[in-house]
Backbone as CSV, one residue per row, in Angstrom:
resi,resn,N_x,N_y,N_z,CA_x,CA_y,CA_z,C_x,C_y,C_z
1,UNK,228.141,43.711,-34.220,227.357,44.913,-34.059,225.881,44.532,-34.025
2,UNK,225.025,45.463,-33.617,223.710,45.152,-33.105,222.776,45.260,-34.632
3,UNK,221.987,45.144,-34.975,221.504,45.302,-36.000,220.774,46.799,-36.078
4,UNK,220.043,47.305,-35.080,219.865,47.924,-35.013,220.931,49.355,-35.266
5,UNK,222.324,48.872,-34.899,223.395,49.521,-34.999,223.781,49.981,-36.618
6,UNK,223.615,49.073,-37.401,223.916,49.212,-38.521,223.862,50.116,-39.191
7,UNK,224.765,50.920,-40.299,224.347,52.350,-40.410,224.541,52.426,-41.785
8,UNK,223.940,50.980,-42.576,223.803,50.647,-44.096,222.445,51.187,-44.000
9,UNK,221.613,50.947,-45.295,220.214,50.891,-45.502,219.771,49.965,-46.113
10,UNK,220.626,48.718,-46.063,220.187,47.354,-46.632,220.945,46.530,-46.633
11,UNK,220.374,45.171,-46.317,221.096,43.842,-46.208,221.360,43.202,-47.503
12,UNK,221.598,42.369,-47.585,222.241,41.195,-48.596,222.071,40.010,-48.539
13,UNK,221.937,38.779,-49.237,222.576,37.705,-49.484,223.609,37.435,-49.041
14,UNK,223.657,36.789,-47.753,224.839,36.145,-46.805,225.007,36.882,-46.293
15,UNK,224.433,38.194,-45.858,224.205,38.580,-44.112,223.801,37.439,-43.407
16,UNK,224.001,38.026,-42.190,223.696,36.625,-40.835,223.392,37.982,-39.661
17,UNK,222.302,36.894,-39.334,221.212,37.782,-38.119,221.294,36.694,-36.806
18,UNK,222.506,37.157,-36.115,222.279,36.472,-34.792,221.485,36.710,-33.378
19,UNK,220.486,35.479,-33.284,219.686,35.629,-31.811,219.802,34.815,-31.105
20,UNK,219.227,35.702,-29.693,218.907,34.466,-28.738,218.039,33.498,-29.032
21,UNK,218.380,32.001,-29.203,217.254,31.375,-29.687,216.512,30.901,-28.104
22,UNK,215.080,30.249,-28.398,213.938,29.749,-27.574,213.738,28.094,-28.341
23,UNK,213.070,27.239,-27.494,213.098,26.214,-28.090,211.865,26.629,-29.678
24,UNK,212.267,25.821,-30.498,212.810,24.465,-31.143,214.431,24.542,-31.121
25,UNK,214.715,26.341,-31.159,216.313,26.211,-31.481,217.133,26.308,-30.012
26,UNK,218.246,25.928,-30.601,219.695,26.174,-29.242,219.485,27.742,-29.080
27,UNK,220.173,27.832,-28.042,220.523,28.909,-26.916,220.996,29.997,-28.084
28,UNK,221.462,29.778,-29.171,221.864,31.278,-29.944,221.882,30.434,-31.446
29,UNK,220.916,30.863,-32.010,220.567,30.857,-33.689,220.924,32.162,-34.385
30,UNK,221.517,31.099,-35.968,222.055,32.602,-36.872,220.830,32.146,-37.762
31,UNK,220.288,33.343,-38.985,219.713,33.237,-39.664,220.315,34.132,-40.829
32,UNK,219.706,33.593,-42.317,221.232,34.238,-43.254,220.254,34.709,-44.096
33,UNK,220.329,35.713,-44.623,219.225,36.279,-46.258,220.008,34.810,-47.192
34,UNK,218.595,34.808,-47.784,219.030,33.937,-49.411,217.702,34.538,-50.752
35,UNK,218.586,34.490,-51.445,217.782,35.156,-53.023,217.050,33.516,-52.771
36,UNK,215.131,34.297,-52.932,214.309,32.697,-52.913,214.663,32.116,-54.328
37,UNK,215.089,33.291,-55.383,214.128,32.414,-56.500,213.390,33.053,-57.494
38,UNK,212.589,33.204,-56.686,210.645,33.089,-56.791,210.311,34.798,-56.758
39,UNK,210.020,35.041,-58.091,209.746,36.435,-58.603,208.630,37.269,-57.203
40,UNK,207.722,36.284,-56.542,206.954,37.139,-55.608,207.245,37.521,-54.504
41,UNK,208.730,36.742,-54.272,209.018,36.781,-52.862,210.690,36.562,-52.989
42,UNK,211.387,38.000,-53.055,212.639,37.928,-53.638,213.792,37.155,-52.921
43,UNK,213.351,37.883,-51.479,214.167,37.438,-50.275,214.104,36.568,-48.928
44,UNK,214.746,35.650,-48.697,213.949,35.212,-47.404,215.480,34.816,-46.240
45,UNK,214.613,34.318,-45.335,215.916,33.976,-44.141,215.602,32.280,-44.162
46,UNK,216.930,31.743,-43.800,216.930,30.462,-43.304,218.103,29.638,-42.248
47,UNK,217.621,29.523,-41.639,218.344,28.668,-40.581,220.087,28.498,-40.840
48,UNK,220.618,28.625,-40.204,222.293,28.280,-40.228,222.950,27.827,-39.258
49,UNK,222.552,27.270,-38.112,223.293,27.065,-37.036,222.367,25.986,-36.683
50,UNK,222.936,25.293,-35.516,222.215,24.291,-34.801,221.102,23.292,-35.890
51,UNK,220.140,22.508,-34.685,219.844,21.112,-35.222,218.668,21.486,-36.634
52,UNK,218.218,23.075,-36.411,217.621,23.178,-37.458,218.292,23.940,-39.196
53,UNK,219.584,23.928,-38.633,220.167,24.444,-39.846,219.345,24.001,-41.372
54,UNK,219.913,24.855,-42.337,218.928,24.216,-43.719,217.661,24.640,-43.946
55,UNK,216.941,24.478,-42.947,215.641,25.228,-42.902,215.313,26.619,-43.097
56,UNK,213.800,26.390,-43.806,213.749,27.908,-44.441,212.815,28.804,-43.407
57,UNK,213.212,29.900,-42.704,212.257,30.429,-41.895,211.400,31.043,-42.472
58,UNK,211.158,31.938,-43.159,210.539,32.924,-43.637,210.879,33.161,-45.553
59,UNK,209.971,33.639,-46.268,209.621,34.203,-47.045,209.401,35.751,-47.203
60,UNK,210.126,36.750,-47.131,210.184,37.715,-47.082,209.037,38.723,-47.923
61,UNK,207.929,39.423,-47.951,207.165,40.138,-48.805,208.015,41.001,-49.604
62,UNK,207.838,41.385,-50.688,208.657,42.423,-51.033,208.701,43.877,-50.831
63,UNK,207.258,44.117,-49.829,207.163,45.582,-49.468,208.639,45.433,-48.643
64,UNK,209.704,44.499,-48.255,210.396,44.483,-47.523,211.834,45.182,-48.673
65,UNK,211.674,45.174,-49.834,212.763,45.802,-50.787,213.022,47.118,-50.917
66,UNK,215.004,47.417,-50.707,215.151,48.532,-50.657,215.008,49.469,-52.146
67,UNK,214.948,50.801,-52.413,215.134,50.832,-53.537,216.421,50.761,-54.292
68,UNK,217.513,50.435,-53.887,218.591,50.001,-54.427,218.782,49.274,-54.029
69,UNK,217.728,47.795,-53.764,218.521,46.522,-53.810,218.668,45.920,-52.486
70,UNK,217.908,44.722,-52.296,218.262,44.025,-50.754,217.186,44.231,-49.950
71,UNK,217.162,43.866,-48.471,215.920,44.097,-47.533,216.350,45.491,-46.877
72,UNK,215.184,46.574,-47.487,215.332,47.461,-46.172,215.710,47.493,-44.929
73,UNK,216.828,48.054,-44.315,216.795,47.872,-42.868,215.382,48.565,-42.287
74,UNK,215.372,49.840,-42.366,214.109,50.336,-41.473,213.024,49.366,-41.130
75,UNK,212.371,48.618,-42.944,211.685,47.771,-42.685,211.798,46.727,-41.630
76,UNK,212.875,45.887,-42.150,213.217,44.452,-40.908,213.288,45.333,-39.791
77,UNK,213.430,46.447,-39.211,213.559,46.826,-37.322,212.290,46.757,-37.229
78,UNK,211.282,47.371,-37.762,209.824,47.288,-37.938,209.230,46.483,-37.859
79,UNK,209.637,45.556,-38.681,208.672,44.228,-39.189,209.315,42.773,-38.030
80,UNK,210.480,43.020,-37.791,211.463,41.814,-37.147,210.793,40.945,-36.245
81,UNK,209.404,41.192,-35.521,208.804,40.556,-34.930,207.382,39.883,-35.243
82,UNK,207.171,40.529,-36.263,205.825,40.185,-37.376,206.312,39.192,-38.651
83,UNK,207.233,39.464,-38.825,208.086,38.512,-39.987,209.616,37.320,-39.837
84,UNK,209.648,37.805,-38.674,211.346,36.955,-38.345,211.012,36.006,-37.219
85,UNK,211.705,36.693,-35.955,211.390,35.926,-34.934,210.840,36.573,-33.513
86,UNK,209.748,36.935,-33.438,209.379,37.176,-32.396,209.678,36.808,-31.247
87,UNK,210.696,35.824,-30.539,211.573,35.598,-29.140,212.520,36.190,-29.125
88,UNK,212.617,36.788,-29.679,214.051,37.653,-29.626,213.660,39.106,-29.640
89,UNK,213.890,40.242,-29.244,213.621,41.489,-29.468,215.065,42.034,-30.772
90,UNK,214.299,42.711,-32.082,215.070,43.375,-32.492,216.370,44.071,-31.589
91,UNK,216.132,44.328,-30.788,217.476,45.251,-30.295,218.817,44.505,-29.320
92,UNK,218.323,43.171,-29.790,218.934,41.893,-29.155,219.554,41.294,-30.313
93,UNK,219.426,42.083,-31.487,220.095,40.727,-32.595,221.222,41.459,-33.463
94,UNK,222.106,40.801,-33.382,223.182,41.361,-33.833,223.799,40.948,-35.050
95,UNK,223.758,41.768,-36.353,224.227,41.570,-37.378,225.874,41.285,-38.181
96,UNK,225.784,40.073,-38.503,227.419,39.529,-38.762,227.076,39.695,-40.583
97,UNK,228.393,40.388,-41.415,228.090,40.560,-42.665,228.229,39.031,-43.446
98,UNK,228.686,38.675,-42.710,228.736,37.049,-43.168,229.395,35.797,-42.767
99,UNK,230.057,34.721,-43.072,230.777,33.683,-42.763,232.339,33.361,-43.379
100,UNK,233.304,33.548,-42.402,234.367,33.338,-43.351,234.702,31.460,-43.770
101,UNK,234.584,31.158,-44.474,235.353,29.863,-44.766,236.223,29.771,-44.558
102,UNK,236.807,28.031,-44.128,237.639,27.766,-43.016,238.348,26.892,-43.767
């Protein structure tokens, strides 16, 4: 489903945000929420697919927190090009709730 599609009001820890990637990345990059940690910056995305897997993209602000918990969606449709990945258009990225193990 599209992300935009989504008809939660907040993501999670091990959501996955799939795009068209542009170079540095392959032809289609996932990116996954992970809890940073780090009291200033609760949430962030990082790499999961291809040669840059592991890598941390972003640091999430916390004006990005829902009030029950997780990243606002409204926010990320808003912000998705100021904070994520600007080669991709929000309405191009399609949200997977997670990864099944194999």
């Amino acid at each position: 489903m599209r992300l935009v599609d989504f008809e939660g009001s907040a993501f999670f820890r091990g959501n996955v945000f799939r795009v068209r990637g542009s170079y540095p990345y392959e032809d289609r990059v996932d990116f996954m929420i992970f809890e940073t940690q780090v009291e200033l910056s609760r949430y962030g995305l990082i790499v999961t697919s291809g040669y840059k897997a592991g890598l941390v993209v972003v640091h999430l602000p916390d004006e990005c927190l829902c009030l029950n918990g997780g990243v606002d969606k409204e926010w990320l449709v808003s912000n998705w090009a100021n904070w994520v990945y600007p080669d991709c258009d929000v309405s191009e990225v399609f949200f997977l709730e997670g990864y099944v193990a194999v």
